[in-house]
N, CA, C and O atoms as a DFTB+ gen file, in Angstrom:
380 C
 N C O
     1  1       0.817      -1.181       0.000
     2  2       0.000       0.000       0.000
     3  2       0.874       1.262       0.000
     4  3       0.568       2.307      -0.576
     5  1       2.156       1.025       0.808
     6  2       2.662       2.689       0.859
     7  2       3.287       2.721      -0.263
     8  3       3.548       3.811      -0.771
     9  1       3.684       1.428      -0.927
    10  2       4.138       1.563      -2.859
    11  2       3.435       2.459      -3.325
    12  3       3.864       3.551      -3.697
    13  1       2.209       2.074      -3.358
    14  2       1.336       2.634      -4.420
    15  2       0.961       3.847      -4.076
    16  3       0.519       4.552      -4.983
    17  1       1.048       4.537      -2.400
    18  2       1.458       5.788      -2.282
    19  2       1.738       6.650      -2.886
    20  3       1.218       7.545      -3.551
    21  1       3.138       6.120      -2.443
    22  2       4.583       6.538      -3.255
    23  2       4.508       7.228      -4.947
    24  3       4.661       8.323      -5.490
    25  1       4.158       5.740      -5.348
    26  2       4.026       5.902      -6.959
    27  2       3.006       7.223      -7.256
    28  3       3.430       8.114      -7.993
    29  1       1.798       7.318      -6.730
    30  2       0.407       8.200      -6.772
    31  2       1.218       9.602      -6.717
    32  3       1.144      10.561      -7.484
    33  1       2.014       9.411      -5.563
    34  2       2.788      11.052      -5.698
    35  2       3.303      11.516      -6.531
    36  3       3.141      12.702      -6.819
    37  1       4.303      10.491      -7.350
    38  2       4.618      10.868      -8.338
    39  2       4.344      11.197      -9.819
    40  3       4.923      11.726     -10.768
    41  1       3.059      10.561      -9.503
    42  2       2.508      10.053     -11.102
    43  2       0.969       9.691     -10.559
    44  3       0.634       8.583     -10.138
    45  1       0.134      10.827     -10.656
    46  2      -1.490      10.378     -10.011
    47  2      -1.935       9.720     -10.923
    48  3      -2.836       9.081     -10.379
    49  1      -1.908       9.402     -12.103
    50  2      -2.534       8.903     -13.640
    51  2      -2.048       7.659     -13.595
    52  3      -2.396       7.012     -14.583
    53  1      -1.311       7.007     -12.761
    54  2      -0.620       5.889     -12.834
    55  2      -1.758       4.650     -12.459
    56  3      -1.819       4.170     -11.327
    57  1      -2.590       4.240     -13.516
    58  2      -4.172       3.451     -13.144
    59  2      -3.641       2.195     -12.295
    60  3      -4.336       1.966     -11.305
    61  1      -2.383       1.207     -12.514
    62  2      -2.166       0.031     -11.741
    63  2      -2.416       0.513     -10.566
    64  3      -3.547       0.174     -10.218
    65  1      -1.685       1.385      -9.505
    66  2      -1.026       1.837      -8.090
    67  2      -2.805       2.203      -7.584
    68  3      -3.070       2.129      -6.384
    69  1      -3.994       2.611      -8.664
    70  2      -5.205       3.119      -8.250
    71  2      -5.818       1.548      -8.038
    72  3      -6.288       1.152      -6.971
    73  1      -5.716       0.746      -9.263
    74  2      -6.329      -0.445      -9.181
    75  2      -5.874      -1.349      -7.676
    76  3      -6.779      -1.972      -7.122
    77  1      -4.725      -1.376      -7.179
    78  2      -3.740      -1.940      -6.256
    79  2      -4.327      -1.402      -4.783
    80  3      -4.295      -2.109      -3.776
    81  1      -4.879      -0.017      -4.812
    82  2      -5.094       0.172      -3.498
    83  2      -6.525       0.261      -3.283
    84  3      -7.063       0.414      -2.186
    85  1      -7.240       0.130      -4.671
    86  2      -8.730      -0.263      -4.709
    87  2      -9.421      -1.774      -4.088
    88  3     -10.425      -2.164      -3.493
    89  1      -8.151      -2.299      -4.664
    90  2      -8.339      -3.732      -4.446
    91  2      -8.170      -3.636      -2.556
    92  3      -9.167      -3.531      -1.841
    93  1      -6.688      -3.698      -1.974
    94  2      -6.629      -3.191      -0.730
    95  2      -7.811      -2.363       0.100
    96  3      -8.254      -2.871       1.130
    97  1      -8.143      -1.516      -0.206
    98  2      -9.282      -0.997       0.690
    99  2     -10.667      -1.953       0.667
   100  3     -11.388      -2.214       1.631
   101  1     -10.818      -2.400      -0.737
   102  2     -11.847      -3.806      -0.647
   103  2     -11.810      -4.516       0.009
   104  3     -12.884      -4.673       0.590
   105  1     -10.377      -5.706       0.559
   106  2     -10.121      -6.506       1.330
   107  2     -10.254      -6.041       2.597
   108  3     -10.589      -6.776       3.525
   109  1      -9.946      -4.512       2.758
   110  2     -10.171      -4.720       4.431
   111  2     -11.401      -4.047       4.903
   112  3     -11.601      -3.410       5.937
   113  1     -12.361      -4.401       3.679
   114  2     -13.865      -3.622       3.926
   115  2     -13.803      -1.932       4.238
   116  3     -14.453      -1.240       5.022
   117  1     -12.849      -1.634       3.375
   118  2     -13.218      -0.247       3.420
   119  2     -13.480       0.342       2.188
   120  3     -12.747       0.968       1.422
   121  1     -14.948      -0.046       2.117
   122  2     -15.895       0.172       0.671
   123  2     -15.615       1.855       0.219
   124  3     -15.107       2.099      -0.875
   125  1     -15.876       2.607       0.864
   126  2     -16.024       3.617       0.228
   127  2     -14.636       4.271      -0.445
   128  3     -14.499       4.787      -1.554
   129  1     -13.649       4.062       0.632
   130  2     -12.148       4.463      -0.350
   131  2     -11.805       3.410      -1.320
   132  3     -10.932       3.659      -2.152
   133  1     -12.476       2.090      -1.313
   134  2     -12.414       1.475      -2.799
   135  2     -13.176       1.871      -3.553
   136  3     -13.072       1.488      -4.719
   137  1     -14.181       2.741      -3.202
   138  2     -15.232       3.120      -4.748
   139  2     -13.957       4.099      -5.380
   140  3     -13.376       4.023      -6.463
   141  1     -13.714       5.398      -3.800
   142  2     -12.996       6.217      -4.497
   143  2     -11.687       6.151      -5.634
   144  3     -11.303       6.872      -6.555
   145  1     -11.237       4.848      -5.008
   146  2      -9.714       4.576      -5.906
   147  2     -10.475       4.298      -7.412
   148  3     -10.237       5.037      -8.368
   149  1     -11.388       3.184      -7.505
   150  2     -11.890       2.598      -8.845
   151  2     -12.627       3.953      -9.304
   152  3     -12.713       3.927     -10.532
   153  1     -13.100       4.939      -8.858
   154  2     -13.658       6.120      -9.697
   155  2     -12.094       6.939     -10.491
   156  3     -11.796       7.437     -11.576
   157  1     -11.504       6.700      -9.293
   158  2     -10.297       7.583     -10.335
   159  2      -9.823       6.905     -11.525
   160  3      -9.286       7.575     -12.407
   161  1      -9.984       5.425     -11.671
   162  2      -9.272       4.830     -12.819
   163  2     -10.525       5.074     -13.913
   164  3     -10.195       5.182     -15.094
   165  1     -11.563       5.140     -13.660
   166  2     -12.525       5.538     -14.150
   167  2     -12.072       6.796     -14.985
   168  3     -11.687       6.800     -16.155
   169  1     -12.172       7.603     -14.332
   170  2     -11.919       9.009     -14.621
   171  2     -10.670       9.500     -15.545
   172  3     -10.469      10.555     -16.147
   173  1      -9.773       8.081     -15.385
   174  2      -8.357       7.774     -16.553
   175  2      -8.742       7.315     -17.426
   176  3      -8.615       7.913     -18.494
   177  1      -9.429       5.970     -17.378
   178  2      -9.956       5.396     -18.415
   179  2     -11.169       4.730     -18.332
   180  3     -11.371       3.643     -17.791
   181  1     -12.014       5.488     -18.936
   182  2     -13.696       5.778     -18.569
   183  2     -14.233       4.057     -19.099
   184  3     -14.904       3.305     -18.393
   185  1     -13.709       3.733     -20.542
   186  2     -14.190       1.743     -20.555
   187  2     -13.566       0.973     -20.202
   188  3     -13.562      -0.121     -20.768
   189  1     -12.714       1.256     -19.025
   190  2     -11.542       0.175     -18.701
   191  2     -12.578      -1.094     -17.925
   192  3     -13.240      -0.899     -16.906
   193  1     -12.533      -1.944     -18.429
   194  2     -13.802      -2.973     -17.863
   195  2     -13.220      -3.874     -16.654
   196  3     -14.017      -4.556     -16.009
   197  1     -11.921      -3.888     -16.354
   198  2     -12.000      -4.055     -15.103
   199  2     -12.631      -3.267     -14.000
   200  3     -13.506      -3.605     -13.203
   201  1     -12.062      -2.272     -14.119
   202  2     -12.369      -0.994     -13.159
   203  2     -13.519      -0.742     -13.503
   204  3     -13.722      -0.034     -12.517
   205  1     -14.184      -0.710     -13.881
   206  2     -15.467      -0.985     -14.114
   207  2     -16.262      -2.171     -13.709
   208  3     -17.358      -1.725     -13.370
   209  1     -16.252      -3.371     -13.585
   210  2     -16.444      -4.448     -12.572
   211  2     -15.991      -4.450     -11.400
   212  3     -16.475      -4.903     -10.363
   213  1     -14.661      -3.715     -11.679
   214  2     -14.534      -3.745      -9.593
   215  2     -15.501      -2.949      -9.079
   216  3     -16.032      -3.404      -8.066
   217  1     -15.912      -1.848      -9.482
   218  2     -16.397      -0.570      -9.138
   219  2     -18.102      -1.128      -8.488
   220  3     -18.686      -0.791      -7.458
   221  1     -18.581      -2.241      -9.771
   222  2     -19.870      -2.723      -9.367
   223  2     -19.825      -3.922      -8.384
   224  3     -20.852      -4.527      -8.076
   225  1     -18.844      -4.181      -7.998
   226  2     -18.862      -4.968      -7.268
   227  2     -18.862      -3.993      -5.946
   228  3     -19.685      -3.927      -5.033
   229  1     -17.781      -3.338      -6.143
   230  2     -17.977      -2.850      -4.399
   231  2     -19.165      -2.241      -4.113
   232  3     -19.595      -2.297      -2.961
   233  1     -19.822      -1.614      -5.051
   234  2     -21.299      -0.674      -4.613
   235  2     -22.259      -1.917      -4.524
   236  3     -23.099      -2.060      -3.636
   237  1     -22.040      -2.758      -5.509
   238  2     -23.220      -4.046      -4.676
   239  2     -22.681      -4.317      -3.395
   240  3     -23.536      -3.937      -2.596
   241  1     -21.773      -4.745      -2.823
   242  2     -21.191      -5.105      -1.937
   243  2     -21.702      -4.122      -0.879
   244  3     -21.809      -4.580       0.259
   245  1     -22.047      -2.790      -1.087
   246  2     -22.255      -1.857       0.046
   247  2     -23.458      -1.510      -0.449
   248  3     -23.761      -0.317      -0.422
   249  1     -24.325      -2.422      -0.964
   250  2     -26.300      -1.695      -0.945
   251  2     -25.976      -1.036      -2.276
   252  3     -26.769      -1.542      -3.069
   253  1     -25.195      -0.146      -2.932
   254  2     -25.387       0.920      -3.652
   255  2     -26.430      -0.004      -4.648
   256  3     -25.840      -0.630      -5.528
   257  1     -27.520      -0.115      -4.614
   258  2     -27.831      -0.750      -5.842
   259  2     -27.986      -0.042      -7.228
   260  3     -27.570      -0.522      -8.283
   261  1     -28.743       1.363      -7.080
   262  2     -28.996       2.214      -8.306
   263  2     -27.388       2.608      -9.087
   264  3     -27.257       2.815     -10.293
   265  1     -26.275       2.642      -8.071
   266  2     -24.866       2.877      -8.484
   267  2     -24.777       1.490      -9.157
   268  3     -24.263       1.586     -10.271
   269  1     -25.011       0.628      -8.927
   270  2     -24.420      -1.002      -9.572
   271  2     -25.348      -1.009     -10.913
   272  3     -24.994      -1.079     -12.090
   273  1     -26.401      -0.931     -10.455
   274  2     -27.340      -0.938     -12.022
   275  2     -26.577      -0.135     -12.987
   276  3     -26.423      -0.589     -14.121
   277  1     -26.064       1.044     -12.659
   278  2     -25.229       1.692     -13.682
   279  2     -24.414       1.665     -14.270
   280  3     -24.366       1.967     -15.462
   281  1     -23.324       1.199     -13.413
   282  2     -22.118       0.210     -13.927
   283  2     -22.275      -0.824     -14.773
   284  3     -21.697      -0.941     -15.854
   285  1     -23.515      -2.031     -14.016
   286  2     -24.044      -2.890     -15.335
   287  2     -24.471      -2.617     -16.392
   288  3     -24.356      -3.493     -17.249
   289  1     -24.999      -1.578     -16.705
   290  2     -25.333      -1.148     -17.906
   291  2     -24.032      -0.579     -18.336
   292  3     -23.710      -0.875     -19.487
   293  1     -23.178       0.202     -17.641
   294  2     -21.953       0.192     -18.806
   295  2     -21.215      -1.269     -19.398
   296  3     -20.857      -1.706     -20.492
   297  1     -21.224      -1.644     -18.229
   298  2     -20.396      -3.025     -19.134
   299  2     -21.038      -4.045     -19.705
   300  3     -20.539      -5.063     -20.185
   301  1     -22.641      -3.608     -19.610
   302  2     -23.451      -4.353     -20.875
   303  2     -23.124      -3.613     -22.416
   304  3     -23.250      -4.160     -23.512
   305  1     -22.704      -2.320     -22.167
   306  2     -22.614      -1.826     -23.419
   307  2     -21.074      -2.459     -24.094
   308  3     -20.809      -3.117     -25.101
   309  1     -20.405      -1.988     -23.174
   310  2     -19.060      -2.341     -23.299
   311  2     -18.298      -3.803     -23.597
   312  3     -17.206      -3.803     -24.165
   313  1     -18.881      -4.928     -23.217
   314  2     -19.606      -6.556     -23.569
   315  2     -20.008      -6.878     -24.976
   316  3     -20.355      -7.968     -25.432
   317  1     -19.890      -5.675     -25.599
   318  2     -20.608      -5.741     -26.885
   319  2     -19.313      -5.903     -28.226
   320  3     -19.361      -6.516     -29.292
   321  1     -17.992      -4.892     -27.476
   322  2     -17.033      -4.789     -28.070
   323  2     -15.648      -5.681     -27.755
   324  3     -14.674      -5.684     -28.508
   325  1     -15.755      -6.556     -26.308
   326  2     -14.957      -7.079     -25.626
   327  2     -15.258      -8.275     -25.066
   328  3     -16.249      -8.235     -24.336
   329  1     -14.450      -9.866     -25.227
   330  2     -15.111     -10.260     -24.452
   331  2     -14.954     -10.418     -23.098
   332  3     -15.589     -11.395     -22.702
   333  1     -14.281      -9.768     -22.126
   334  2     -13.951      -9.399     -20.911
   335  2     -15.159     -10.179     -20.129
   336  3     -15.116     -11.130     -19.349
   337  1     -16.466      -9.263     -20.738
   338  2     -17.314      -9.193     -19.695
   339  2     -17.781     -10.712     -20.101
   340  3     -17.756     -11.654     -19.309
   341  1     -18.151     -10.781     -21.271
   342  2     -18.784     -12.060     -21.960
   343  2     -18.166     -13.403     -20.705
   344  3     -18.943     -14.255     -20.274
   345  1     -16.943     -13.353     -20.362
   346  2     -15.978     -14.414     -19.601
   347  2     -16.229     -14.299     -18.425
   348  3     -16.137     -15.318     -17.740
   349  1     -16.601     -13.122     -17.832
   350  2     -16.775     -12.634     -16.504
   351  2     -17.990     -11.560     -16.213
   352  3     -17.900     -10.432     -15.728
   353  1     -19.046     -12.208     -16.624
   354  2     -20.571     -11.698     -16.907
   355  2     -21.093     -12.099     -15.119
   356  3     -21.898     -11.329     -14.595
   357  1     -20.757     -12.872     -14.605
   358  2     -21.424     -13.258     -13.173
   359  2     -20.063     -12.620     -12.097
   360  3     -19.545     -13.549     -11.477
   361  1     -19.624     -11.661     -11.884
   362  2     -19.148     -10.917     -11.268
   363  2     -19.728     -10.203     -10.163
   364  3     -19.351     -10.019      -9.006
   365  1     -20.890      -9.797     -10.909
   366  2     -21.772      -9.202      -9.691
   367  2     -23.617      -8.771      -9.770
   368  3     -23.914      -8.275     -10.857
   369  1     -24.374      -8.859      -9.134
   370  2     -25.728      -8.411      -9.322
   371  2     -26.527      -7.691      -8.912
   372  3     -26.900      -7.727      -7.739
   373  1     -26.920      -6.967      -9.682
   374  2     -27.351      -5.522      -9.010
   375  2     -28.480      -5.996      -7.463
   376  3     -28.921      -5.163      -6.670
   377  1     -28.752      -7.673      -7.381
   378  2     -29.804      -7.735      -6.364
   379  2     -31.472      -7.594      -6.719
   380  3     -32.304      -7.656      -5.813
């Protein structure tokens, strides 16, 4: 975690070090600074369909349901061009 710190200081655009501590704040149930990390990779790269499945996972994971429905619908769109999602379609449900 203090890697990816580190790296963030130097280089905020750096999407691995965002994905790395997204994942980390997930594991230790701290949902909301994992939405925040996966919004920033978002915000780098708006169809990145991981970060985009992590993202719906953690808001299902924390109730967000109307936030997860949204996400699913991006990577239903995005499913269309990739098969990412096609492979990894049961990831998560809006409930």
């Amino acid at each position: 975690m203090q890697l990816d710190r580190r790296t963030l200081e130097m280089d905020s655009s750096f999407v691995p070090a965002h994905l790395s501590l997204g994942a980390v704040y997930e594991n230790q149930g701290l949902l909301q600074q994992a939405i925040d990390e996966y919004k920033k990779v978002i915000e780098l790269r708006p169809a990145d369909p991981a970060a985009l499945a992590a993202l719906g996972y953690v808001y299902a994971r924390s109730g967000q349901k109307d936030e997860t429905r949204k996400i699913l619908s991006q990577l239903t769109e995005i499913s269309k061009h990739t098969t990412f999602l096609r492979l990894n379609s049961r990831l998560f449900t809006p409930g």
